[in-house]
C-alpha positions as CSV (number, residue, x, y, z in Angstrom):
1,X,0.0,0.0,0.0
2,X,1.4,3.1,-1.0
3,X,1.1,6.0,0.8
4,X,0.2,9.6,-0.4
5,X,3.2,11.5,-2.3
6,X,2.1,15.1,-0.6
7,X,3.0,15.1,3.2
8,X,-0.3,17.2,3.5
9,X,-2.4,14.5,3.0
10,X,-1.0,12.3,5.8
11,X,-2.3,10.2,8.5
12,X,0.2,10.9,11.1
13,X,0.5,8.5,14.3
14,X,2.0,9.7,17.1
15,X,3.0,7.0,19.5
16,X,3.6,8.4,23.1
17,X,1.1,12.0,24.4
18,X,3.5,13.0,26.4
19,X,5.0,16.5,26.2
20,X,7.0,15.8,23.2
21,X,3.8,14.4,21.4
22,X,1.6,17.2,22.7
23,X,3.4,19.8,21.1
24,X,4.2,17.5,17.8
25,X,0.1,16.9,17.2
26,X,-0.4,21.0,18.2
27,X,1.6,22.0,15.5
28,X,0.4,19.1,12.9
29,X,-3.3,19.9,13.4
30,X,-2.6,23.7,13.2
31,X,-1.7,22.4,9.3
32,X,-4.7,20.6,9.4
33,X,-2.9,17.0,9.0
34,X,-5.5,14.1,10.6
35,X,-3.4,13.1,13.9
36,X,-3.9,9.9,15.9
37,X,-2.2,9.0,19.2
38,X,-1.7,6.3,21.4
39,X,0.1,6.0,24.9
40,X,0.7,3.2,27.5
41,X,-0.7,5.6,29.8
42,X,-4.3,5.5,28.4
43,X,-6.4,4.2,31.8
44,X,-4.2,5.1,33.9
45,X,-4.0,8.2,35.9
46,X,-3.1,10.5,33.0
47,X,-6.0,9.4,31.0
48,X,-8.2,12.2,31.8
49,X,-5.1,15.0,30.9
50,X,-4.4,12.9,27.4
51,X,-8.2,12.5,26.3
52,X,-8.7,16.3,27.1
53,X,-5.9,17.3,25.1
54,X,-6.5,15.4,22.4
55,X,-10.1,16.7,22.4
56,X,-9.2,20.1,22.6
57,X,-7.1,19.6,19.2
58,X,-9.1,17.2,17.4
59,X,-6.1,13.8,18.1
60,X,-8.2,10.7,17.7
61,X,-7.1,8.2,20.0
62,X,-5.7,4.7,19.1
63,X,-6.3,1.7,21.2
64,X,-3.2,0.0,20.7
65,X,0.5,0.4,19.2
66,X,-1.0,-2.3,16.1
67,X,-4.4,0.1,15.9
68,X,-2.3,3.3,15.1
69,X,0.1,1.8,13.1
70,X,-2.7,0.5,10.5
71,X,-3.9,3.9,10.0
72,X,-0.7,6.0,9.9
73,X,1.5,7.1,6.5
74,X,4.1,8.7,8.9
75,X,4.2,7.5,12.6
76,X,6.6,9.4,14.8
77,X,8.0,7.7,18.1
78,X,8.6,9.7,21.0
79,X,8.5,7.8,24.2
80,X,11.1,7.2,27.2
81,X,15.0,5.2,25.8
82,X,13.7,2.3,27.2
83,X,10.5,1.9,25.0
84,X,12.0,2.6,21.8
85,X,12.9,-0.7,20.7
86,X,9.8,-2.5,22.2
87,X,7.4,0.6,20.6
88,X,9.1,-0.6,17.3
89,X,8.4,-4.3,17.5
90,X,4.7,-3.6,19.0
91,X,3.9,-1.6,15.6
92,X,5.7,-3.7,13.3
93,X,3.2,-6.3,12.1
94,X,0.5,-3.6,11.4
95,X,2.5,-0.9,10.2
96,X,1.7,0.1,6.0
97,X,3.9,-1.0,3.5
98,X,5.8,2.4,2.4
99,X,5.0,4.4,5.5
100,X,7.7,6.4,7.2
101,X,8.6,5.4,11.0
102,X,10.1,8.5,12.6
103,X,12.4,7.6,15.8
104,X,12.5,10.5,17.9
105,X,13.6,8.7,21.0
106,X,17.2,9.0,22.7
107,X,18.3,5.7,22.3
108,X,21.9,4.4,21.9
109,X,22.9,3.6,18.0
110,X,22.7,-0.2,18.7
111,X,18.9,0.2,20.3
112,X,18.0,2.6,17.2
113,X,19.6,-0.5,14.8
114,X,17.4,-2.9,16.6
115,X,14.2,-0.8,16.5
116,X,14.7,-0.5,12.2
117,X,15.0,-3.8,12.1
118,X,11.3,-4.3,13.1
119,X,10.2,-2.0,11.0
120,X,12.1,-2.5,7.7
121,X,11.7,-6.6,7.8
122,X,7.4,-5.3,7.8
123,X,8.3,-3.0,4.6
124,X,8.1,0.2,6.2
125,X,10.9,2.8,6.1
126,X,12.4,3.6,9.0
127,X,14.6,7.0,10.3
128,X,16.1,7.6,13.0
129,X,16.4,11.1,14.5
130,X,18.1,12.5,16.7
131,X,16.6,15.8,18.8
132,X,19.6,18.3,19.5
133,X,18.0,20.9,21.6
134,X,14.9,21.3,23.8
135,X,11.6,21.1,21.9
136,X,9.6,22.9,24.0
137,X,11.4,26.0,22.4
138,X,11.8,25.1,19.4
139,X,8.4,22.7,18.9
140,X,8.4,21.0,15.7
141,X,11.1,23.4,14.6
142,X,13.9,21.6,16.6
143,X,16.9,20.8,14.6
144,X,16.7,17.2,13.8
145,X,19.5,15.0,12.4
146,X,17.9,12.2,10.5
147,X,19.8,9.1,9.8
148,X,19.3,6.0,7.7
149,X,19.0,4.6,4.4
150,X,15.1,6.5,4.4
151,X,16.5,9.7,5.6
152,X,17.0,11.5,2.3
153,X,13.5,10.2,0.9
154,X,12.3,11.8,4.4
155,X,13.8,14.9,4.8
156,X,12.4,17.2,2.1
157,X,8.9,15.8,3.1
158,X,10.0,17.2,6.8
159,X,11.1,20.5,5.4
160,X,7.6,20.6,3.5
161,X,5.3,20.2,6.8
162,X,7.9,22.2,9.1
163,X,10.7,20.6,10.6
164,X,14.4,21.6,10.5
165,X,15.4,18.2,9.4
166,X,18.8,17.7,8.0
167,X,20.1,14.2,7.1
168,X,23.2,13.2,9.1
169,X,23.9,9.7,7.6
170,X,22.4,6.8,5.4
171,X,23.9,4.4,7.9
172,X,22.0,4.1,11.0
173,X,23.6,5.1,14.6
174,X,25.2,8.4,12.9
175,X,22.4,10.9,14.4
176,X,22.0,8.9,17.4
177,X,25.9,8.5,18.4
178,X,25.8,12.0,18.0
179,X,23.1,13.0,19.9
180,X,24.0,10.5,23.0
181,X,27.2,12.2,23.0
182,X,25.9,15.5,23.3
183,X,24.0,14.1,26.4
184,X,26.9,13.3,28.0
185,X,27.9,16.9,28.4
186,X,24.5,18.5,28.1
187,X,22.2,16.0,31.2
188,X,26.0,15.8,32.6
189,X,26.3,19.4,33.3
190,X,22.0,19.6,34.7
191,X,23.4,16.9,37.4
192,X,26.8,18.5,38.5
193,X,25.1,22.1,38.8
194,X,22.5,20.4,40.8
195,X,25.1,18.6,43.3
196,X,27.1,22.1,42.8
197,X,24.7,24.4,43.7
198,X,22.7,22.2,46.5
199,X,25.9,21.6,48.3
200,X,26.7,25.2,48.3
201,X,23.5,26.2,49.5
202,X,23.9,23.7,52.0
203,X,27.4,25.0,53.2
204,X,25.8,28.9,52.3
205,X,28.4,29.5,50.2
206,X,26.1,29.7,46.8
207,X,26.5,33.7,46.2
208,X,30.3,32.9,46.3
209,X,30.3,30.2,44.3
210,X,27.8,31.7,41.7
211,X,30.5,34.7,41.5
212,X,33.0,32.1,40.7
213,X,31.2,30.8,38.0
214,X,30.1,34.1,36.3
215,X,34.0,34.9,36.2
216,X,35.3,31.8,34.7
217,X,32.3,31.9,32.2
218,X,31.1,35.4,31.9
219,X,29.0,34.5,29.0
220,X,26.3,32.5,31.1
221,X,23.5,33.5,33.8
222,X,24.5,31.2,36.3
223,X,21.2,32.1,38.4
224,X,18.8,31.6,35.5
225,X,20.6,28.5,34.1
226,X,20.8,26.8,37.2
227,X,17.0,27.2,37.6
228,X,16.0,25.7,34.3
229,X,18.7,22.7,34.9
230,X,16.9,21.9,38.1
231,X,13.5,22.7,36.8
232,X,14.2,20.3,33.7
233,X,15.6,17.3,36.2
234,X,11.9,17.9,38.4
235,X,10.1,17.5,35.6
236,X,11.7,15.1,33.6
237,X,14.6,13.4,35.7
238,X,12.7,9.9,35.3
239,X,13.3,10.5,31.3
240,X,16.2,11.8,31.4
241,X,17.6,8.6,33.4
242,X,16.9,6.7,30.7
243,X,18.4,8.5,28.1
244,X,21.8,8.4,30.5
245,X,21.4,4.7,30.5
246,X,21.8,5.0,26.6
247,X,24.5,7.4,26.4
248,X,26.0,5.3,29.1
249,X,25.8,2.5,26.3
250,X,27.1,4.2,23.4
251,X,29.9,5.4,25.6
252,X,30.9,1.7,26.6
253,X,30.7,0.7,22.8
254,X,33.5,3.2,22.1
255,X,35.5,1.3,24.8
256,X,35.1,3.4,27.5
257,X,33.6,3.0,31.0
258,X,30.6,5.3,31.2
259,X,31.5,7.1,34.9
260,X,30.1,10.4,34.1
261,X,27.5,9.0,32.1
262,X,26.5,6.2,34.7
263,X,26.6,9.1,37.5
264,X,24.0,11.2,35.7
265,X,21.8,8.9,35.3
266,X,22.1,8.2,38.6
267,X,21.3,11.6,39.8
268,X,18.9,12.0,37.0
269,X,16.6,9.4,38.8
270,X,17.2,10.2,41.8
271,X,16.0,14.0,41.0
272,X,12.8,12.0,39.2
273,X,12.2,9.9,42.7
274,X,11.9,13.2,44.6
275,X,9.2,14.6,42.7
276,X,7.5,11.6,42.3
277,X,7.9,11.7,46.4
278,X,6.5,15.2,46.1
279,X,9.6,17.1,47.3
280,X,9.0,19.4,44.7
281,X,5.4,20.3,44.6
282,X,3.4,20.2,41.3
283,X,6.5,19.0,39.0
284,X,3.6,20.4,36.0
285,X,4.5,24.0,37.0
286,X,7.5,26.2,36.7
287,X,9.5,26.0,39.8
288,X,10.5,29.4,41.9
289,X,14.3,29.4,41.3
290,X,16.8,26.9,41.7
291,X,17.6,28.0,45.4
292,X,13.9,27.2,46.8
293,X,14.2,23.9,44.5
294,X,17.5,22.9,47.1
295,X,16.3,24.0,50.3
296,X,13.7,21.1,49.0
297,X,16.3,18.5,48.1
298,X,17.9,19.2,51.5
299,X,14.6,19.3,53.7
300,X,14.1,15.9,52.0
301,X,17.4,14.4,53.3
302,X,16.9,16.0,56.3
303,X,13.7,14.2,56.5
304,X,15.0,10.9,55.2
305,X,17.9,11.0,57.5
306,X,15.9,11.1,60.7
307,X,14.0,7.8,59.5
């Protein structure tokens, strides 16, 4: 079954409504593309927040990874590292013949290899790609590198419906090696200004050590960076765990042990099981500065301390 040559006149299937898919089917709907959705979370708690989201912008909901698949041209995958590769093999038998499997997920190279295999051996085309900045600034205008032997059949159709899509590779694990390694640095540096900044708080040395900063690296708001690193980790520590794990994998399939990698995840989820603990407050919401967010973290040790 072929699938329509216009990327106008797609079906798109978005599997996983959480904030990445939110903003995807905002701005594909806004184009007037027909957008369906499915995620795990469906019946759980979140169902009511997904079903009125998805009413409010005209999202049909799927029932199942095999009953979105069916109906999509182009399916994106955003989800959590870990689900990538199973979201792949659940659509897989039902996915068209032709249709384009986008994998927006930070997975290592050898998950994103895995995942294409589902999907090519059940004649669709699969992509990998690999986000390089945050979304929610950028929504579907967040530079993507695409990789695979699909990716140049892809891209222009991209550019068409409004992404920044440039290919990176035809061989798989390109974009993603890339992006992984970027984590490193990028969900390496949210943990060690967290551990920075709630130790110095702790010690009340913060101001000093924030003056410090701003005079080794003049160039960045120490204050205002720190508070979106922490307010990013609240939010989303539990994700970005995972995607450590990954970059902790492509890091140990260049030979090296993953310390720094291994670490962040570490802290990553351990951010995630404070606010899951309710540490934090309403994780939904912005947070009041990074300062209020560490008296938190320290109140809760305090607390966990004393038994």
């Amino acid at each position: 079954m072929s699938i329509p040559t216009d990327p106008r006149h797609w079906s798109v299937g978005l599997v996983g409504y959480g904030e990445v898919g939110r903003i995807l089917a905002e701005d594909l709907r806004a184009q007037g593309l027909a957008v369906s959705a499915y995620d795990l979370k469906l019946g759980s708690a979140a169902d009511t927040s997904i079903r009125a989201h998805a009413a409010q912008n005209g999202v049909a909901l799927a029932e199942s990874h095999a009953a979105l698949a069916s109906l999509a041209d182009f399916i994106v995958s955003a989800v959590t590292a870990s689900q990538a590769v199973p979201v792949a093999e659940a659509c897989a038998p039902a996915v068209r013949g032709g249709a384009f499997f986008l994998d927006f997920n930070s997975a290592s190279p050898g998950a994103k290899i895995r995942a294409a295999g589902h999907i090519d051996a059940s004649g669709a085309r699969y992509v990998e790609a690999a986000v390089m900045t945050a979304i929610p600034t950028y929504r579907m205008r967040v530079p993507l590198l695409l990789g695979g032997a699909s990716a140049a059949a892809l891209q222009p159709l991209l550019l068409s419906l409004g992404f920044d899509a440039t290919v990176a590779s035809d061989k798989l694990g390109v974009a993603s090696a890339t992006k992984m390694c970027r984590s490193v640095m990028i969900k390496g540096l949210e943990a060690m200004v967290i551990e920075s900044f709630t130790s110095a708080r702790a010690y009340g040395v913060e101001d000093q050590v924030l003056a410090s900063l701003a005079e080794t690296f003049p160039g960045i708001d120490w204050e205002k960076q720190g508070g979106y690193f922490f307010k990013r980790a609240i939010q989303h520590g539990r994700r970005r765990a995972e995607e450590m794990l990954e970059a902790a994998a492509t890091v140990r399939g260049a030979g090296l042990e993953p310390w720094s990698a291994a670490g962040t995840a570490e802290r990553q989820g351990w951010m995630a099981e404070l606010a899951n603990a309710g540490a934090f407050g309403a994780t939904e919401t912005a947070t009041k500065g990074w300062r209020l967010d560490a008296d938190r973290i320290l109140v809760a040790l305090k607390a966990r301390a004393r038994g």
